[in-house]
C-alpha positions as CSV (number, residue, x, y, z in Angstrom):
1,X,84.3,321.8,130.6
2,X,84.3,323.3,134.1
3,X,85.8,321.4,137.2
4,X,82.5,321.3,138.4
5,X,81.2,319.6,135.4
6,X,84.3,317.4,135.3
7,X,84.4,316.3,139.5
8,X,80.5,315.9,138.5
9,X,81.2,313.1,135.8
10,X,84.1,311.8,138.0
11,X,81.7,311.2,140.5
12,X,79.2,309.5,138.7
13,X,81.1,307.8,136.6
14,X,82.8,306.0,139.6
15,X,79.1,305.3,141.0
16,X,78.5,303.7,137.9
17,X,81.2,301.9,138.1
18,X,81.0,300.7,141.7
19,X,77.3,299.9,140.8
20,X,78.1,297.7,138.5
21,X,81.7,295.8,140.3
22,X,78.8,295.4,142.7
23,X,76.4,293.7,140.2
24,X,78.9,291.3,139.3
25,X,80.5,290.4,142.4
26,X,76.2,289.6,143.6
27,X,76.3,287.1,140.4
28,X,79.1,285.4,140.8
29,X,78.6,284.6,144.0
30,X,77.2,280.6,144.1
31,X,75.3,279.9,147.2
32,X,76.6,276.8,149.3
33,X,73.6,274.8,148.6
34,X,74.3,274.4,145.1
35,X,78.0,273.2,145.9
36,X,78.2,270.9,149.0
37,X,77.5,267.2,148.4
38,X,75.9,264.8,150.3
39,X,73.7,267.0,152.0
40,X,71.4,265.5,154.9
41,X,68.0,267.6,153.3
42,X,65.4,266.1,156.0
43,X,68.1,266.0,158.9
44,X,67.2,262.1,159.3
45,X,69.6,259.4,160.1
46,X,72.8,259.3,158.5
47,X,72.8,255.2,158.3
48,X,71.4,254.3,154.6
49,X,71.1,250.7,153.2
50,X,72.1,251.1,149.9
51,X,69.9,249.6,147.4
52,X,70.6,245.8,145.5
53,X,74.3,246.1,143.7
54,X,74.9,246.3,139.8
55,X,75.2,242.5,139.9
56,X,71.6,241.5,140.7
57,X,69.7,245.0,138.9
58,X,71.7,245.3,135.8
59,X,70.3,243.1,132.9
60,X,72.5,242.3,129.8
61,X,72.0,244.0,126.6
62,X,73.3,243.7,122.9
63,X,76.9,244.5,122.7
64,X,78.0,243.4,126.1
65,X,80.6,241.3,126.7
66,X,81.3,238.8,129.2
67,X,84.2,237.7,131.2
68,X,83.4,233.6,131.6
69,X,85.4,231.0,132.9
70,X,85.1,227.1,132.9
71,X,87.4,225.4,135.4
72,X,87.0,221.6,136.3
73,X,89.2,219.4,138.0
74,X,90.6,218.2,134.7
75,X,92.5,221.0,133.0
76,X,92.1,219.2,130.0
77,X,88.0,219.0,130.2
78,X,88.6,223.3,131.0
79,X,90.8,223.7,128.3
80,X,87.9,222.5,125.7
81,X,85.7,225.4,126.9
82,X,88.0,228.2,127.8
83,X,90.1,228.7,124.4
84,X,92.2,231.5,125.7
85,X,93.8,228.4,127.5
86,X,94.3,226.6,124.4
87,X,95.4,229.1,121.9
88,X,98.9,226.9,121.0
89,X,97.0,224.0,119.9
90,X,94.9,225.8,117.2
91,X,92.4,227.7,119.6
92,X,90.7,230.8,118.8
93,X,93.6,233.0,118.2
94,X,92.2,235.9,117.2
95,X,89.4,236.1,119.7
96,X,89.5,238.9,122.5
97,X,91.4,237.2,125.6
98,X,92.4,237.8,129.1
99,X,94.9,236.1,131.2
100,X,92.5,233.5,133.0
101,X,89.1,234.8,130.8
102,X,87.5,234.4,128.0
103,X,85.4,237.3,125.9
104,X,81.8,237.1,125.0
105,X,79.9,239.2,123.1
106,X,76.0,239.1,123.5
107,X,75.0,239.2,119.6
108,X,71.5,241.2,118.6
109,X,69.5,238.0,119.6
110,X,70.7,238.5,123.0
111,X,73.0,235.0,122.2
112,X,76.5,234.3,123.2
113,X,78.1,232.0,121.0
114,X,79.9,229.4,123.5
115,X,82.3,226.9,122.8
116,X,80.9,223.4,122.9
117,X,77.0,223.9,124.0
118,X,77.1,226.7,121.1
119,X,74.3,229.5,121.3
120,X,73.2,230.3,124.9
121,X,70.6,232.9,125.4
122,X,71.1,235.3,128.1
123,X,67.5,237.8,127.4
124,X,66.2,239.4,130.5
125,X,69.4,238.2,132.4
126,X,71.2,239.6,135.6
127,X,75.1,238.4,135.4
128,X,73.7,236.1,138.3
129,X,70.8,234.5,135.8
130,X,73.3,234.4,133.1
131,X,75.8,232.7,135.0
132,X,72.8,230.1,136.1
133,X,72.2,229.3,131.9
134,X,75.9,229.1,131.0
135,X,76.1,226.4,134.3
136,X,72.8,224.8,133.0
137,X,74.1,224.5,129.1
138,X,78.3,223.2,130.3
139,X,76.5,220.5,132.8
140,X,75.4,218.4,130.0
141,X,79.2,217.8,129.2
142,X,80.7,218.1,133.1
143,X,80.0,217.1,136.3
144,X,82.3,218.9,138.5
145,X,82.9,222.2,137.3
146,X,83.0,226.3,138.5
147,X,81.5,229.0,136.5
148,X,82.7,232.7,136.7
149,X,81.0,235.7,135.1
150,X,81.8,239.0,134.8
151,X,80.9,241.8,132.8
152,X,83.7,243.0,130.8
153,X,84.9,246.2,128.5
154,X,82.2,247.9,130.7
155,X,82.2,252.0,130.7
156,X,80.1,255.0,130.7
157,X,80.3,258.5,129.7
158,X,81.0,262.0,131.3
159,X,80.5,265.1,129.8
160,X,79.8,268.9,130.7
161,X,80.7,270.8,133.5
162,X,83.1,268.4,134.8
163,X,87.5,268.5,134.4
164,X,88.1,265.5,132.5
165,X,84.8,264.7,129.9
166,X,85.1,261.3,127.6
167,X,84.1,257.9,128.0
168,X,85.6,256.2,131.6
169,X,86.4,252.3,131.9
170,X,84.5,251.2,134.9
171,X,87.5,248.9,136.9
172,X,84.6,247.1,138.9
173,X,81.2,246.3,138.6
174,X,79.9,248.2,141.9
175,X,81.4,251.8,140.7
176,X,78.9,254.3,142.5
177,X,77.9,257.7,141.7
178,X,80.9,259.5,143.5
179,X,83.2,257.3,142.2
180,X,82.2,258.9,139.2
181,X,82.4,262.4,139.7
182,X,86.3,261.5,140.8
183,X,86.4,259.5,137.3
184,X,85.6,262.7,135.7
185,X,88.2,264.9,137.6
186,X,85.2,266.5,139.5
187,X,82.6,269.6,138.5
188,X,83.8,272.5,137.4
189,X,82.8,275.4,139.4
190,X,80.1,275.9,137.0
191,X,78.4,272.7,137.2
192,X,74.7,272.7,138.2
193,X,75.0,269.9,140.5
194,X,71.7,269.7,141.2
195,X,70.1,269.0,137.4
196,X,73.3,266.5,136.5
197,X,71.1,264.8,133.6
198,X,71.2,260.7,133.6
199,X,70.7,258.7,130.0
200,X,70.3,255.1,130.5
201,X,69.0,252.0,128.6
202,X,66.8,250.0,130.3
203,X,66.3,246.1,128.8
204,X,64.5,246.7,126.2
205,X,66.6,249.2,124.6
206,X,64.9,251.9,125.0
207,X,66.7,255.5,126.9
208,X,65.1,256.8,129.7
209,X,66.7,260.5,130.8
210,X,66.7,261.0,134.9
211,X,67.4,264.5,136.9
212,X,69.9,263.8,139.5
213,X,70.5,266.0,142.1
214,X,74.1,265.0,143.3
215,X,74.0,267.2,146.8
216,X,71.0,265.2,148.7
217,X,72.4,262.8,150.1
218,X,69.0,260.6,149.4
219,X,70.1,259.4,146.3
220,X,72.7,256.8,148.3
221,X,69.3,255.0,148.7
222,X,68.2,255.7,145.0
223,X,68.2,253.4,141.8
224,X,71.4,256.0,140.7
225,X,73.4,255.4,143.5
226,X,75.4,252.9,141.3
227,X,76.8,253.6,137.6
228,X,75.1,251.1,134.8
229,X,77.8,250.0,131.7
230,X,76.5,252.7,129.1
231,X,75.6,255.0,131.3
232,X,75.4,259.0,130.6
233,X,76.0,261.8,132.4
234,X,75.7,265.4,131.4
235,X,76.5,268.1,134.2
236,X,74.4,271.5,133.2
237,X,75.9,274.6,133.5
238,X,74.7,277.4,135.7
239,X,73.6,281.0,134.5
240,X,76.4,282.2,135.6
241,X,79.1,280.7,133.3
242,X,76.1,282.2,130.7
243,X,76.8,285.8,132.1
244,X,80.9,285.0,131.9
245,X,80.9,284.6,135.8
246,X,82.1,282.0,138.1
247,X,83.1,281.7,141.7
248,X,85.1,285.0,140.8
249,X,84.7,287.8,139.1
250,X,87.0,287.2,135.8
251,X,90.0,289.0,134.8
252,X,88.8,290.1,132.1
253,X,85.6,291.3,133.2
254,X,87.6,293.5,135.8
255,X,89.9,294.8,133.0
256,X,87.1,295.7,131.0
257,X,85.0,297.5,134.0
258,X,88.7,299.4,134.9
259,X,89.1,300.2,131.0
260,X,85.8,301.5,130.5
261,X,85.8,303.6,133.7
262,X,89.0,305.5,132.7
263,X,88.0,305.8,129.0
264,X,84.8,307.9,130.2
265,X,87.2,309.9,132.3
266,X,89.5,310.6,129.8
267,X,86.4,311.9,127.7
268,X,85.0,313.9,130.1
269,X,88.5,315.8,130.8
């Protein structure tokens, strides 16, 4: 092959090249939109009343349990419906307890199966309505008494595009969306944070699927603002991760690009 052929090849073969370093660097790059959070979309006022807690929207479902807690004035009146207290003198042993609770489990009927009053039903209640029945049911027996309720064993899942998928224990009741995303270690430079897909049971059972985006800032003052027990997340990941991008071109995409480019020189010597 003449020189001229060769420098030729050489030439184009670099313009190729170049070309396509160029191609890749263009898709790999991820536009600042689709990575900052809380962005203010409508540049409105940056004050937002966040909408009613956990506390008051959530409503029990089968399999939840319940933190409760009797106390009266008389230890010994307490001790007769809080048997984590009583566990020396033949209480319930092998139940689930805490240190000052007591686990409930709401059976398929919706029921919790309390010491005493025996079956309360808790359907179509908040923890504030199902602490109002558990009071109603123990006044029959006491007088002077204070109910606590919790929920308890509570979590929801993370998976996708984020650094740390599984399911995450939820350490209060009010855990918000951002908590979250720091639950799960954060996205992944991948993560399409503006289609993070939402599964959650509403009170009848049934799984409604919501499109979050996590970058408008609008969705403090949304019904997702705050995590639900059973709650699941799924981050979507962008085309890029599809074309073997990310916020860089990989090192193995250069490699390749640098191997191919001297292979066709070394043909065309």
């Amino acid at each position: 092959m003449s020189f001229a052929k060769v420098k030729s090849v050489r030439r184009l073969c670099l313009f190729a090249f170049s070309i396509i370093l160029f191609a890749a660097t263009f898709a790999s790059c991820i536009p600042q939109s689709h990575i900052v959070m809380m962005q203010n979309r409508d540049n409105g006022s940056t004050i937002f009343e966040a909408l009613d807690t956990i506390t008051r929207k959530y409503k029990l479902q089968t399999n939840d349990y319940l933190y409760i807690s009797i106390t009266s004035p008389d230890a010994r009146l307490s001790a007769f419906f809080n048997p984590a207290f009583n566990l020396g003198s033949g209480g319930a042993s092998s139940a689930l307890t805490s240190k000052d609770f007591y686990y409930y489990l709401i059976d398929d009927s919706m029921n919790i199966d309390f010491p005493i009053t025996g079956k309360i039903n808790l359907r179509d209640c908040n923890v504030d309505m199902a602490k109002e029945r558990i009071s109603e049911a123990v006044s029959e027996y006491l007088n002077d008494f204070t109910v606590t309720v919790r929920l308890a064993s509570n979590s929801f899942t993370f998976i996708g595009e984020v650094n740390s998928q599984g399911v995450k224990t939820m350490a209060r009741d009010q855990l918000t969306i951002y908590d979250a995303i720091a639950m799960a270690g954060g996205f992944t430079p991948y993560a399409k944070r503006k289609e993070v897909k939402l599964l959650r049971k509403d009170d009848t059972g049934r799984v409604h699927m919501y499109t979050l985006d996590v970058t408008d800032d609008n969705i403090i003052n949304s019904d997702f603002y705050y995590i639900y027990p059973n709650d699941i997340l799924y981050v979507r990941p962008l085309k890029v991760k599809m074309l073997g991008f990310g916020e860089i071109i990989s090192t193995s995409l250069v490699t390749s690009l640098v191997t191919l480019y001297l292979l066709v020189l070394n043909i065309s010597k």
